[in-house]
C-alpha positions in Angstrom: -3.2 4.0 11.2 -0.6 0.9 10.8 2.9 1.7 9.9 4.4 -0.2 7.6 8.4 0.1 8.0 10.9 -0.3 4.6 14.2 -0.6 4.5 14.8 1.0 1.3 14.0 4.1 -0.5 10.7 2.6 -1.8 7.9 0.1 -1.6 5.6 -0.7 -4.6 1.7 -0.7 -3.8 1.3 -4.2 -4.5 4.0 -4.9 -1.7 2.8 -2.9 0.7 -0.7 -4.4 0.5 1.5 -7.9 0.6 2.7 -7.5 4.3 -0.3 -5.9 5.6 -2.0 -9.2 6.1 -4.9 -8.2 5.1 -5.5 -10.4 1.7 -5.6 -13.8 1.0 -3.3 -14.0 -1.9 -1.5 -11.5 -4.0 -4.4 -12.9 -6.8 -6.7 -11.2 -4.7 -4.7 -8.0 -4.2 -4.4 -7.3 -8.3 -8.1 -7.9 -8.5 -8.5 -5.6 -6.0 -6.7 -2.8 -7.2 -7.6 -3.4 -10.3 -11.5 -3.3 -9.6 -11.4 -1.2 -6.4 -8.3 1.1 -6.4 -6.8 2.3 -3.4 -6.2 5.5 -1.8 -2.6 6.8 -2.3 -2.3 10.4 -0.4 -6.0 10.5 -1.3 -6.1 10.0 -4.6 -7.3 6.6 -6.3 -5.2 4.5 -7.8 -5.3 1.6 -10.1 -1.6 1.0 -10.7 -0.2 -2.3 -8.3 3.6 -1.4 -9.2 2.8 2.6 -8.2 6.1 3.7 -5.6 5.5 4.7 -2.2 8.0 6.7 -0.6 8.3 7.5 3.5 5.0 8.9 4.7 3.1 8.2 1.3 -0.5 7.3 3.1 -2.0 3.8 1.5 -6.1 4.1 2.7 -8.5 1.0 1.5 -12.0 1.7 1.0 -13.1 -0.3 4.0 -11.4 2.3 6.3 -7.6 0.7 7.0 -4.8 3.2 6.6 -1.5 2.5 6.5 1.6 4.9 6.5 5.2 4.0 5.3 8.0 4.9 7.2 11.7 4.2 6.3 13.4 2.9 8.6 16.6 5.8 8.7 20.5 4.3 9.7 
């Protein structure tokens, strides 16, 4: 599981799937949700500006899970 660190309260879906490196363009990553969804806390979801909050649990259906974490001080 790869944490993802933010320094504020929240981080939109769309971001977090921004700085995981793992698409090729933010084009890709609406398409993506749009077609595929995502796991959020295991349920699937369709909605790129959805909020994640600290350890919210982002799962893509090829297996990679990622976990935010704020970043506290």
């Amino acid at each position: 599981m790869e944490e993802i660190v933010i320094n504020d309260t929240f981080i939109t879906l769309n971001q977090l799937l921004k700085r995981t490196n793992h698409f090729e363009s933010g084009g890709f990553i609406k398409f993506y949700i749009n077609d595929e969804g995502v796991y959020v806390n295991e349920e699937l979801e369709h909605r790129r500006g959805r909020k994640l909050y600290h350890q919210d649990i982002v799962k893509l259906k090829t297996g990679e899970t990622f976990i935010v974490i704020q970043k506290s001080g």
